[in-house]
C-alpha positions in Angstrom: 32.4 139.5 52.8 30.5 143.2 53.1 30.0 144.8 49.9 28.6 148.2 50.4 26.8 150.1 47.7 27.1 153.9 48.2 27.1 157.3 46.7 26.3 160.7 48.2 23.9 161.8 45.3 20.4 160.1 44.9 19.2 158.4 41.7 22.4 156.6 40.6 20.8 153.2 40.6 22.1 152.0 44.3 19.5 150.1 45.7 18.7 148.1 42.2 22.3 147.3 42.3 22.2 145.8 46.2 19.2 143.7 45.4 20.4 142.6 42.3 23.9 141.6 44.0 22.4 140.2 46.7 19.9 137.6 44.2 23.0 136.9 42.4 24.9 135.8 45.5 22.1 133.8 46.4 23.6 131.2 43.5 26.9 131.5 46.1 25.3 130.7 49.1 22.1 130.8 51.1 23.7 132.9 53.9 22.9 136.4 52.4 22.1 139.1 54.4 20.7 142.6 52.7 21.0 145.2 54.8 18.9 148.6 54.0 20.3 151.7 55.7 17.7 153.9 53.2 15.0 155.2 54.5 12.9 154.9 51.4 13.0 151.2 52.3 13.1 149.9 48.7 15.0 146.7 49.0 11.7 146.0 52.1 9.8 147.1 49.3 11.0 143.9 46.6 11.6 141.6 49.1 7.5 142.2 50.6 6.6 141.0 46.7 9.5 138.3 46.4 7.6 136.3 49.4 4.4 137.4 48.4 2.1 134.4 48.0 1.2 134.2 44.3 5.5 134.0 44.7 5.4 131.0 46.9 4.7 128.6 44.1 8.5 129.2 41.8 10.2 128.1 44.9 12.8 131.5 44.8 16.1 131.8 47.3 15.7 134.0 49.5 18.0 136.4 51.2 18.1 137.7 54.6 16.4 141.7 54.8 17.9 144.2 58.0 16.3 147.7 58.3 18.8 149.7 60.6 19.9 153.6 60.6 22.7 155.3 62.6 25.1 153.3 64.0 25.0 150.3 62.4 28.6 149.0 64.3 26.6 146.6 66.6 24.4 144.9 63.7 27.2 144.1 61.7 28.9 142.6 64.4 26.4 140.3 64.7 25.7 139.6 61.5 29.2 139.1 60.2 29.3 135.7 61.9 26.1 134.6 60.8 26.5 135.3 57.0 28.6 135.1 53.8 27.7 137.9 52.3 26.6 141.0 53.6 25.2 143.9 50.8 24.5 147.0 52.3 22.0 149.4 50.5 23.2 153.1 51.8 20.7 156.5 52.0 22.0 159.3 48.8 23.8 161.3 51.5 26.5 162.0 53.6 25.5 160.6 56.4 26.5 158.2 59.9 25.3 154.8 58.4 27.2 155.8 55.3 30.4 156.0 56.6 30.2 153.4 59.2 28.9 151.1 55.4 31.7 151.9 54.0 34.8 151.9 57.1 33.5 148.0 57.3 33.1 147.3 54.1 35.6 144.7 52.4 34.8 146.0 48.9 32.5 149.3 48.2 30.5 149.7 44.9 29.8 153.4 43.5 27.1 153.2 41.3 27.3 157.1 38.7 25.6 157.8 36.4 27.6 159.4 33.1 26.5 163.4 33.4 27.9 166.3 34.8 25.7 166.7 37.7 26.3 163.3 39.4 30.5 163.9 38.4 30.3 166.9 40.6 28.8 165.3 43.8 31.2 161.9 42.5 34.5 164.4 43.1 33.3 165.5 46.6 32.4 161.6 47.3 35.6 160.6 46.6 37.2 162.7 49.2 35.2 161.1 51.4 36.3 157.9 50.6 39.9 159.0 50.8 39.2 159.6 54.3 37.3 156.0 55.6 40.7 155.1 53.5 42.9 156.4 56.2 41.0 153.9 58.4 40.0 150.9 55.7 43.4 150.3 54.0 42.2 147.6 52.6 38.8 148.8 51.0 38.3 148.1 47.4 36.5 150.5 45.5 34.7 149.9 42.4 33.3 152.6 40.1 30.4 151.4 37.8 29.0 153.9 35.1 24.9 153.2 35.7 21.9 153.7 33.8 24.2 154.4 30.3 21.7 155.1 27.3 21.8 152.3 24.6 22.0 155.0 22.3 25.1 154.4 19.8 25.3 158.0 18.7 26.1 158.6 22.7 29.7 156.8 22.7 32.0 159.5 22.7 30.3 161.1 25.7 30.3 157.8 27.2 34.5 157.8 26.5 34.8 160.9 27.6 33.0 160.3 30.9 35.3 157.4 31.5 38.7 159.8 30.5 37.4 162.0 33.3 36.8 158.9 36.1 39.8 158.2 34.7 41.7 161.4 35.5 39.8 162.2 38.9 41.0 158.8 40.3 44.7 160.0 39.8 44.1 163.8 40.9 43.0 162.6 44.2 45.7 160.2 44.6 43.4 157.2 44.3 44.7 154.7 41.2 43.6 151.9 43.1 40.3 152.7 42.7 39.0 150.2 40.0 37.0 152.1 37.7 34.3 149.1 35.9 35.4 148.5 32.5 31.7 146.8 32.3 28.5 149.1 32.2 25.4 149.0 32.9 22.7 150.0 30.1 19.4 152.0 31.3 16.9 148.8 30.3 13.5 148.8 31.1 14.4 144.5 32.8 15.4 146.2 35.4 12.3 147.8 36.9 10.0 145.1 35.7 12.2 142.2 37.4 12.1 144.3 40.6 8.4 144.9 40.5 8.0 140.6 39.7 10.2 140.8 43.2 13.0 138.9 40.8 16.5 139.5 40.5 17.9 140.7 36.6 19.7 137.3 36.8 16.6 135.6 36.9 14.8 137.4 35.0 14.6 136.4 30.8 16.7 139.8 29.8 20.0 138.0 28.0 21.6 141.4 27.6 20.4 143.1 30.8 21.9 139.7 32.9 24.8 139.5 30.9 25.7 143.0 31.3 25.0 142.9 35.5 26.9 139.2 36.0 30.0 140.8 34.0 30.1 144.2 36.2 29.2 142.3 39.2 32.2 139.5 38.0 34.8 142.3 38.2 33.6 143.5 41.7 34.0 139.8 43.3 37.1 138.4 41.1 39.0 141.6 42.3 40.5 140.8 45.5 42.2 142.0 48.2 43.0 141.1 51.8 40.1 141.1 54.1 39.0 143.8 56.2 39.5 142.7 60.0 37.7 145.6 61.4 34.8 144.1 63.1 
């Protein structure tokens, strides 16, 4: 399975997303292969601390890291055989190993973050997706609402944020795109599990690891047929 985590816009939360899916899948398997298409190299940048030696000691899973850019057609070729789950962390742009992420991917994730700004660039991503769609029939695409403030006064912009997800899914034809009916909370667990090189589901957070396994449950539970591409 190739789960690719992508959006255009930088700063929705992509890369904490990929490593945390790819510790969680380590509980699945110990063929897990994380590949980073970002330049900024922050997934190299966990997994350099995760081995680190003061590390070695807790006796941690550990996942497979790629660093590729550009075409990445050939490494997933390879790779596909070789693993059972493939993440792949994408750059915030537009770009080649975006596209080819996401025309191979069997489900893609689209980590936003609930604000105008990152609605506007969501609305041009989506077209994009519409077109890898014309080639990847059988891509599933999951929205999840990212960083969310804990604040309670905040819930009606949170609802309204949804209504429009909501309503930009059907104006670009797209009501198969599975909009995440779990969020995920802006907790501070997140970056201090990363910088221990831990996943947030094994990190002692109850809410932040509840709240990741139950968007992350939606993503893998939600299935389709499988893409045949590569």
């Amino acid at each position: 399975m190739i789960i690719t985590i992508a959006n255009q816009k930088g700063g929705s939360g992509k890369s904490t997303i990929a490593i945390n899916a790819a510790t969680k899948l380590l509980e699945q398997s110990s063929k897990v292969l994380l590949l980073d298409t970002d330049s900024q190299k922050n997934c190299e940048g966990f997994t350099n601390i995760r081995e680190s030696q003061e590390k070695q000691d807790l006796n941690l899973p550990y996942f497979t890291l790629s660093n590729r850019s550009g075409d990445i057609t050939q490494s997933l070729k390879q790779s596909v055989e070789l693993y059972e789950y493939i993440v792949i962390d994408t750059k915030g742009s537009d770009c080649v190993e975006c596209r080819k992420a996401m025309l191979y991917a069997d489900k893609l994730v689209i980590p936003t973050t609930p604000n105008q700004l990152d609605f506007d660039v969501l609305c041009e991503f989506v077209e994009r997706v519409k077109e890898v769609k014309d080639f990847n029939s059988n891509l599933e695409v999951y929205v999840v609402i990212n960083k969310v403030s804990p604040n309670p006064f905040l819930t009606k912009e949170l609802e309204d944020f949804k209504e429009a997800l909501l309503d930009l899914c059907k104006e670009s034809s797209l009501d198969d795109i599975h909009i995440c009916e779990n969020i995920i909370y802006d907790r501070i667990a997140y970056k201090r599990a990363i910088s221990e090189g831990l996943g947030i589901n094994e990190y002692n957070d109850e809410k932040a690891k509840s709240g990741f396994e139950a968007m992350f449950k939606e993503v893998l539970t939600t299935s389709g047929e499988k893409n045949d591409s590569l």
